[in-house]
C-alpha positions in Angstrom: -15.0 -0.8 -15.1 -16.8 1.3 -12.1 -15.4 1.8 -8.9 -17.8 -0.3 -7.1 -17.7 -3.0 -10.0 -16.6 -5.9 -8.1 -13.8 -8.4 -10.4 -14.7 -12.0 -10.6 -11.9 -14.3 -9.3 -10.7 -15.6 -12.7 -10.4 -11.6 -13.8 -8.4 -10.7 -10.7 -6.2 -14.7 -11.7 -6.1 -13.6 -15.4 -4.2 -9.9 -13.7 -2.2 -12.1 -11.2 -1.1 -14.2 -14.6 -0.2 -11.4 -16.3 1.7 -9.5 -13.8 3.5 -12.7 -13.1 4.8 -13.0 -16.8 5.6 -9.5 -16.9 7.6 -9.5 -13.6 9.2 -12.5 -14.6 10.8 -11.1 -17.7 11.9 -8.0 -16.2 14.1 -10.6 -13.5 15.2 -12.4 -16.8 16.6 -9.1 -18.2 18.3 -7.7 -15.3 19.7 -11.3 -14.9 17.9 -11.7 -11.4 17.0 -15.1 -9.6 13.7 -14.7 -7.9 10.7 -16.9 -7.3 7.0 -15.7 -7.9 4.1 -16.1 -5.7 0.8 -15.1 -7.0 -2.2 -15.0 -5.2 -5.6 -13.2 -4.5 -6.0 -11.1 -0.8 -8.8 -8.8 -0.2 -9.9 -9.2 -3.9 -7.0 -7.6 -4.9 -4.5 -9.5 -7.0 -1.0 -10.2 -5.4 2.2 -10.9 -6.9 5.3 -11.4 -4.4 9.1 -11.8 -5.7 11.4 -14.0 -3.2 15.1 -14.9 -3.4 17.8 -16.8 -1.8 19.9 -13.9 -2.4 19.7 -11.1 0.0 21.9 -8.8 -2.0 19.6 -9.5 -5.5 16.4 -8.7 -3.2 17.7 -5.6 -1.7 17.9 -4.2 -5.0 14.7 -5.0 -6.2 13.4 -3.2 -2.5 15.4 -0.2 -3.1 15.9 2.8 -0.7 12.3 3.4 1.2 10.8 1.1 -1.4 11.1 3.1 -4.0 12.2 0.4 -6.7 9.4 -2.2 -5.7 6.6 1.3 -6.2 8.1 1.8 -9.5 7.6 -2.2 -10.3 4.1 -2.1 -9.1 3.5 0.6 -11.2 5.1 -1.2 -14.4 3.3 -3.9 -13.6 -0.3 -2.4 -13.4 0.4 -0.5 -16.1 1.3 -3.8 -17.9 -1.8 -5.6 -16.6 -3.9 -2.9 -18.0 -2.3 -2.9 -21.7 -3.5 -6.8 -21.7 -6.6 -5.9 -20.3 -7.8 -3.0 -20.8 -9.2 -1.8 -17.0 -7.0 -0.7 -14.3 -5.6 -2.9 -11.7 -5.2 -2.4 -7.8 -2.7 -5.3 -8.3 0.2 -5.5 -5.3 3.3 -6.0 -5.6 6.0 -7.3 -2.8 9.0 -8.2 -2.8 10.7 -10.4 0.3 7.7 -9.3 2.4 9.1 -5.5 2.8 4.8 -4.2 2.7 4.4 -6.6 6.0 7.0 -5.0 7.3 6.4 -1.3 6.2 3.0 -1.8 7.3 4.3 -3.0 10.7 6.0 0.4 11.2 3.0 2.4 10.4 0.9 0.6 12.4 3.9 1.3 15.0 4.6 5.3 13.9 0.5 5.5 13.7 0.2 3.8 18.0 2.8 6.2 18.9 1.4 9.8 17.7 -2.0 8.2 19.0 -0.3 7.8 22.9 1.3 11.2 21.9 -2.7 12.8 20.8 -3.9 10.7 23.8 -1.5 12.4 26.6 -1.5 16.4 25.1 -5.3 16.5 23.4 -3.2 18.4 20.7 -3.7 17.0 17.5 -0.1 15.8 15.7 1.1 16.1 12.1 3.0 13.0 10.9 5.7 13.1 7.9 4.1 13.3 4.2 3.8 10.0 3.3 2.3 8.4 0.3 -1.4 7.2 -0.4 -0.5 3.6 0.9 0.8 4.6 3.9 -1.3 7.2 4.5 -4.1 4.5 4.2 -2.7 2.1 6.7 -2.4 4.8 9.0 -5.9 6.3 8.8 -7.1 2.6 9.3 -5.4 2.5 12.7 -6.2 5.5 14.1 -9.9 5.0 12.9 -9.8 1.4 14.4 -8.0 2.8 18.1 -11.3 5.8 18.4 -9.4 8.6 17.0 -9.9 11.0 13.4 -7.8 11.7 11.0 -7.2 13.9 7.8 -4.7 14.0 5.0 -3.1 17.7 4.3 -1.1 19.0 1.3 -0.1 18.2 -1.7 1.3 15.1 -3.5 4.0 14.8 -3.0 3.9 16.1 0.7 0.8 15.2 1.6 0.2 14.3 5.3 -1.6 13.2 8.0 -3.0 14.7 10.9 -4.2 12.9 14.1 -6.9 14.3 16.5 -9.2 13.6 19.5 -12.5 12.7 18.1 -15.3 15.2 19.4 -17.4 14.1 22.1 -20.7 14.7 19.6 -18.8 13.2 17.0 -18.5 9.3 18.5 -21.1 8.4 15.7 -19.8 10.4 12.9 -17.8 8.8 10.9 -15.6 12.3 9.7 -12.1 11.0 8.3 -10.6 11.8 5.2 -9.3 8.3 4.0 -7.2 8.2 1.1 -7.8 5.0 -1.4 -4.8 3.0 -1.5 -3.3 3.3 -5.5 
């Protein structure tokens, strides 16, 4: 499927049912209690784990999110086995992107202020493509640019002043969120 190919609802339901079934026999294995709730947000299928048990859920977060990456990227990969195209499927678990993505948008405000009061642009810590993303969107959405450095897995980004004769050029290098 191309890029710009646009899923149908029951495709992007038929990846939501699949990564649900997949998900939920991984809890069954490592002998986890967890609820799923599927849905479809910005045409991209969703699938978020929730549990009673804070101890269970931490696990399944991991340190820096590291455990719920590695389950998203099961789970596409399982999604695409059944289906045969590649998913931009997301998976959550307790709400920990809401929150990840309120401290981005909160790191991303901060080295804006900082760009803001010294006109020097400011090199943030290499983050990956997700975050990266949420933080180009803010700083494109508060009048500012912004690029991605490096290499995976230190890639970066750097904020700047936008230049007077560039207020209608759009000149940002957004990364695509995996």
């Amino acid at each position: 499927m191309a890029q710009d190919d646009v899923k149908s609802i029951d495709q992007l339901n038929e990846e939501t049912d699949i990564a649900a079934d997949y998900l939920e026999g991984l809890l069954d294995i490592a002998d986890y209690e967890g609820d799923i709730e599927m849905g479809v947000r910005n045409n991209r299928p969703t699938v978020q784990i929730v549990a009673d048990d804070d101890t269970d859920i931490k696990h399944l977060i991991g340190r820096n999110g590291e455990v719920v990456d590695a389950l998203q990227q099961l789970t596409r990969l399982a999604v695409q086995q059944k289906t045969g195209e590649r998913s931009h499927l997301i998976v959550d678990v307790d709400g920990f992107l809401k929150r990840k993505r309120q401290h981005l948008r909160d790191v991303a405000l901060d080295a804006i202020d900082a760009v803001k009061e010294s006109g020097e642009p400011i090199d943030l810590k290499p983050m990956n493509s997700f975050e990266r993303k949420v933080v180009h969107d803010v700083v494109r959405d508060e009048g500012l640019k912004s690029r991605s450095h490096g290499e995976e897995p230190h890639r970066y980004v750097t904020v700047y002043l936008r230049n007077k004769n560039e207020d209608n050029v759009e000149e940002e290098e957004v990364d695509d969120q995996e």
